[in-house]
C-alpha positions in Angstrom: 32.3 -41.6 9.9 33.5 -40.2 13.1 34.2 -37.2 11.8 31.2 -36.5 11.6 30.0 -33.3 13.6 26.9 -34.4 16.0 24.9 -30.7 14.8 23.3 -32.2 12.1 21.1 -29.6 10.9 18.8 -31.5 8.2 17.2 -33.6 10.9 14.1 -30.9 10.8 14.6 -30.1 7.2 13.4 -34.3 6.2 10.0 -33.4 5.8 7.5 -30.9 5.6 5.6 -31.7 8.9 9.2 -31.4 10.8 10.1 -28.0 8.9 6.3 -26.6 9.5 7.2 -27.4 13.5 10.2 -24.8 13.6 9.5 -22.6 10.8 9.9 -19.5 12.2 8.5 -17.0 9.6 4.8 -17.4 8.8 2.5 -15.9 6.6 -1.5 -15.3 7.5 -4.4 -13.7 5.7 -4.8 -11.4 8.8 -1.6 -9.9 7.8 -2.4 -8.7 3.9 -4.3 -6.0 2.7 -5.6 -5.7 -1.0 -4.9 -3.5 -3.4 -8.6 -2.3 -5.4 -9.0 0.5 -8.2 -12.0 2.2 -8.6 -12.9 3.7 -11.5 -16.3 4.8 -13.5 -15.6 2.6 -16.3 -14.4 -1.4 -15.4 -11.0 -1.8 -17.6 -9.8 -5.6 -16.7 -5.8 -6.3 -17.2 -4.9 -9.7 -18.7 -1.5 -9.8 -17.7 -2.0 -8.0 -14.2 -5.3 -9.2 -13.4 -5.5 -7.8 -9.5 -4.5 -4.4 -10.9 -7.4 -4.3 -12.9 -10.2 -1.6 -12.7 -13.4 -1.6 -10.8 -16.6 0.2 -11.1 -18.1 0.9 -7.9 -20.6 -1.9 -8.2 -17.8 -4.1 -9.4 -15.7 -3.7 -6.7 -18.8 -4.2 -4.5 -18.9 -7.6 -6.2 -14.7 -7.9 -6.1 -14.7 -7.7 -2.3 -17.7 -10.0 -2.0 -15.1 -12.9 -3.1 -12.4 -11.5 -0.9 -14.0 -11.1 2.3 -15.8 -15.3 1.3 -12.0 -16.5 0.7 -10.8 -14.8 4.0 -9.2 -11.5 2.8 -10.0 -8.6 6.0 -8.8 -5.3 4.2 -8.7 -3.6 1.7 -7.0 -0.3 0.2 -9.0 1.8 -2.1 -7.1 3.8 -4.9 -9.9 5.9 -6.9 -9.2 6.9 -10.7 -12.1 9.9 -11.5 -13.8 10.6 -14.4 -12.5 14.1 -14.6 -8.9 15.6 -13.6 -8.2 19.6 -12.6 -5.5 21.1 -10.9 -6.7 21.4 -7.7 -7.7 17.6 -7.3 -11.2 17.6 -6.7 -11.8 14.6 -7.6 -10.0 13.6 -4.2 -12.3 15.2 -1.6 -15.4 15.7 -2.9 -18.3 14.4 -1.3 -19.0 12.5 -4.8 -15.8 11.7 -5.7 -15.0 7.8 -6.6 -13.3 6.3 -3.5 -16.1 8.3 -1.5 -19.3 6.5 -2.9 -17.1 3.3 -3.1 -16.4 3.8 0.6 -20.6 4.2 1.1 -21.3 0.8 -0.5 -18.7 -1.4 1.3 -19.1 0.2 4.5 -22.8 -1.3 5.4 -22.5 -4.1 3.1 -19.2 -5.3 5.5 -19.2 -4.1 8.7 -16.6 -6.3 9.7 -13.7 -5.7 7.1 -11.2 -3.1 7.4 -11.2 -0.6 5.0 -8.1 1.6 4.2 -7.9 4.3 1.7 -4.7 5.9 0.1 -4.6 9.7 0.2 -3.2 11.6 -2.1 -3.6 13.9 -5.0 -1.8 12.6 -8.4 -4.1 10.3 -9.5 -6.7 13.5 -9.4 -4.7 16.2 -10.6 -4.5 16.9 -14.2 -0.5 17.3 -14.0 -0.4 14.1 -12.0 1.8 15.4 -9.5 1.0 14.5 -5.6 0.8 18.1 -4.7 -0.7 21.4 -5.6 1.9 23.2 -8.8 2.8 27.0 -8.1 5.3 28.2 -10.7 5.9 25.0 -12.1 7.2 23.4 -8.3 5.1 21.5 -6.2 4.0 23.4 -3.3 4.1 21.9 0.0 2.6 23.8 2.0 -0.5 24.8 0.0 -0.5 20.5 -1.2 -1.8 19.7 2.5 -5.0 21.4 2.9 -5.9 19.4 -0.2 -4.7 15.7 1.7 -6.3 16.7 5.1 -9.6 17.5 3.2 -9.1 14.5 1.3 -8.7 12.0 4.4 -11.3 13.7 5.9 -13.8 12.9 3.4 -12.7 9.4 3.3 -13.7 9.2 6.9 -16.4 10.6 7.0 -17.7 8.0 3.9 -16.5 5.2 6.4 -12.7 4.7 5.7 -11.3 2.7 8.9 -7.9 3.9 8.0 -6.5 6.8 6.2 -2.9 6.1 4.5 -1.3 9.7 3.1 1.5 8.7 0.4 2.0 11.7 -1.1 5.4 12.5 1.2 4.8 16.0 1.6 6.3 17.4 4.8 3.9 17.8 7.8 1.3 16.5 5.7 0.3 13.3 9.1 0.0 16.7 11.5 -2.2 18.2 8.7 -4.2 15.6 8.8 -3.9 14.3 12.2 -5.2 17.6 13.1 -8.1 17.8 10.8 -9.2 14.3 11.6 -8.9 15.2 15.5 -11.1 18.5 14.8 -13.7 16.4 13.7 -14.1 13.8 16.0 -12.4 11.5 14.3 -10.0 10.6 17.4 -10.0 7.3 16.9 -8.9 6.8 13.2 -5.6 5.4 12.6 -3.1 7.0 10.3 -0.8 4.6 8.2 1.9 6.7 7.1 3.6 6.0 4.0 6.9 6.8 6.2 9.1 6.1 3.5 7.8 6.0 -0.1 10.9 6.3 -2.4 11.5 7.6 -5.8 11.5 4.0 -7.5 11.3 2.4 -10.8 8.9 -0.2 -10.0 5.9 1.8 -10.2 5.2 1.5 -13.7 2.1 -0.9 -13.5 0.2 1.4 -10.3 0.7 4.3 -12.3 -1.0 2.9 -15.9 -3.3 1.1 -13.7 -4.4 4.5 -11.7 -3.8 7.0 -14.6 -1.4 8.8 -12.3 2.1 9.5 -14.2 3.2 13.0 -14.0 3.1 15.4 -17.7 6.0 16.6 -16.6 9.4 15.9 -14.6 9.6 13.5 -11.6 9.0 13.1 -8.1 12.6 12.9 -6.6 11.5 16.4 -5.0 9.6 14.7 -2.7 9.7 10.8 -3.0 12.9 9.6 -1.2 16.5 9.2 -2.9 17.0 4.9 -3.1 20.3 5.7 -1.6 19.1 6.9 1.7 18.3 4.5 4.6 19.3 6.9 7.6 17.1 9.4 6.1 14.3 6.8 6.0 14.4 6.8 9.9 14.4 10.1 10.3 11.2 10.5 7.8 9.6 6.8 9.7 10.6 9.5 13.7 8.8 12.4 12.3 6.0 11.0 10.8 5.0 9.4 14.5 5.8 12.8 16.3 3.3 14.5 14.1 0.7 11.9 15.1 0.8 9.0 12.7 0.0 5.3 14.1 1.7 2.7 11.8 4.6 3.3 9.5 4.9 2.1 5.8 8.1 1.2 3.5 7.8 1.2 0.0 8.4 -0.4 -2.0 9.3 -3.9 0.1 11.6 -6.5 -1.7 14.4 -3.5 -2.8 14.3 -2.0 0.3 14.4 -4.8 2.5 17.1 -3.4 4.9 14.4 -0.2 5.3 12.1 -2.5 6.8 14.4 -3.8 9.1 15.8 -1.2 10.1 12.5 0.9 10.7 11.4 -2.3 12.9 14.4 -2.1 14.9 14.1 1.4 15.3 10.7 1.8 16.2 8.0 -0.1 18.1 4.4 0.6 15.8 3.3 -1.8 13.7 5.6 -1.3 10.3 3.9 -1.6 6.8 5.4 -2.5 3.7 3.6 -2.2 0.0 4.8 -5.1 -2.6 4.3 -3.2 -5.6 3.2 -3.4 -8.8 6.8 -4.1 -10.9 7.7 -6.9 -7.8 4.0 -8.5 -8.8 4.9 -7.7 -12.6 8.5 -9.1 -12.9 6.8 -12.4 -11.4 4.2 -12.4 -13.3 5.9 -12.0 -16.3 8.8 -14.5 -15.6 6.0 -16.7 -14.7 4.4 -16.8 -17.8 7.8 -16.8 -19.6 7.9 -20.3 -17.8 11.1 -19.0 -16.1 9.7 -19.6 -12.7 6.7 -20.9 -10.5 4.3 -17.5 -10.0 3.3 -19.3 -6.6 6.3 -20.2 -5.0 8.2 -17.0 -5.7 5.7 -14.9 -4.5 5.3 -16.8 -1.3 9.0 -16.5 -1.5 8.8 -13.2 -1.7 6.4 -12.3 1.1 8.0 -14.5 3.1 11.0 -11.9 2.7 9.2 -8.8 3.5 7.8 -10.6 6.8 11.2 -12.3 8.1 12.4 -8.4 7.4 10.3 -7.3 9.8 6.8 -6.1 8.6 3.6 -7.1 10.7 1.2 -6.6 7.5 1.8 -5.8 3.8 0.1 -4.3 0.5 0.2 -6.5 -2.2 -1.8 -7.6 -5.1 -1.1 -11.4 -4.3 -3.6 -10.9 -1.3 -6.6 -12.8 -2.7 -4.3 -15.8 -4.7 -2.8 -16.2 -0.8 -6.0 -17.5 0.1 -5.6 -20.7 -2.1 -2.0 -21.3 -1.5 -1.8 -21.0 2.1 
């Protein structure tokens, strides 16, 4: 038994007061953000249940329960009742999100309320930018997100989080907010949102898959990490506060690299096929829902991200 090396490395591994003591990656309320869809009609989802749509007065009565069970933010996606080309539905003064946004504001003062901004689930081709000759036109795409996050704010949006990843679309806005008055509104920037297959559920859930083509013109190429930095170094010159990865578990190295690279507060968004696959290998009784999505989390935080989207958000409460 002398052979034995004296680094014995179970000796904090016995139980599970000895591994809480020097655990070194931890998971907290205060880092998650939920996921809501609001839409004029309720439609709930059996086998997704947090991706499940909420009228306005539902989702009044949705975040009632988050904010009792500890949840402080929320991320508003808003599915109209109508769709045109130019994405009305997004900025005007009526529009979903915006009287959503105008009955959480007074009723919670206190929790932070983020809104995504972008066109596709509003436009009628479900593309995240204005069409002109059957491309999607950049430039003319971000007087339609400024307006959009402007409106947002103005309906009491704490945070405004563009993913459409049209070019110089955080300046655009950045500059609209700032003419304002809104100085003091953060932008999260969905830095680097990438052209990925695990977006099925979101875009059922928010009505917003394209008629036609893709969006590898202007979602990022899986392939490309050093092009992630570069999108992550121009995203803060043009003014935007916090940076965003998504998704999180395939892109794992994105986080860490974007939290090595820069020093704001890095986002990541566990989507809707990494809460899907669980779900449904959970109910195939394949694995435990629970412990691989704490598993999971855990992941994206050891990576490096200081808060994440995901739709496990309100079942953290109970298993933390």
């Amino acid at each position: 038994m002398s052979s034995f090396p004296d680094a014995r490395l179970r000796r904090f591994r016995r139980t599970g007061g000895l591994r809480g003591l020097v655990r070194e990656t931890h998971l907290s309320l205060d880092q998650f953000v939920m996921p809501l869809f609001v839409a004029p009609e309720a439609l709930h989802d059996e086998a997704l249940p947090a991706m499940s749509r909420l009228t306005v007065d539902g989702t009044v009565h949705e975040v009632e329960e988050l904010v009792r069970v500890g949840v402080r933010a929320v991320i508003l996606f808003g599915i109209p009742e109508d769709k045109d080309e130019e994405a009305t539905g997004a900025w005007e003064d009526d529009g979903i999100v915006q009287r959503a946004l105008r009955a959480l504001r007074p009723a919670f003062p206190d929790l932070v309320l983020m809104t995504d901004v972008c066109l596709c689930e509003y436009t009628s081709h479900g593309h995240c930018g204005v069409v002109v000759d059957g491309e999607i036109h950049n430039d003319r795409s971000l007087e339609l997100i400024a307006r959009t996050a402007v409106s947002h704010v103005e309906a009491g949006a704490d945070v405004v989080a563009p993913s459409d990843m049209m070019d110089g679309r955080v300046g655009a806005i950045r500059d609209a907010l700032d003419d304002r008055g809104f100085e003091s509104i953060p932008i999260l920037a969905y830095a680097a949102k990438y052209a990925s297959a695990f977006y099925g559920p979101f875009r059922e859930a928010a009505g917003s898959a394209p008629s036609f083509g893709d969006r590898r013109s202007y979602q990022m190429d899986p392939a490309n990490v050093r092009e992630a930095l570069r999108e992550c170094e121009l995203d803060l010159e043009e003014g935007a506060d916090a940076l965003m990865i998504k998704p999180a578990l395939p892109y794992l190295d994105v986080i860490r690299a974007a939290r090595q690279a820069f020093d704001v507060p890095i986002a990541a968004y566990n989507v809707s096929g990494e809460y899907a696959m669980v779900r449904a290998a959970a109910r195939g009784g394949w694995l435990d829902e629970q412990q691989a999505a704490l598993e999971s989390l855990t992941a994206i935080r050891r990576a490096g991200a200081d808060l994440i989207l995901s739709y496990w958000t309100k079942d953290l409460a109970s298993w933390l």
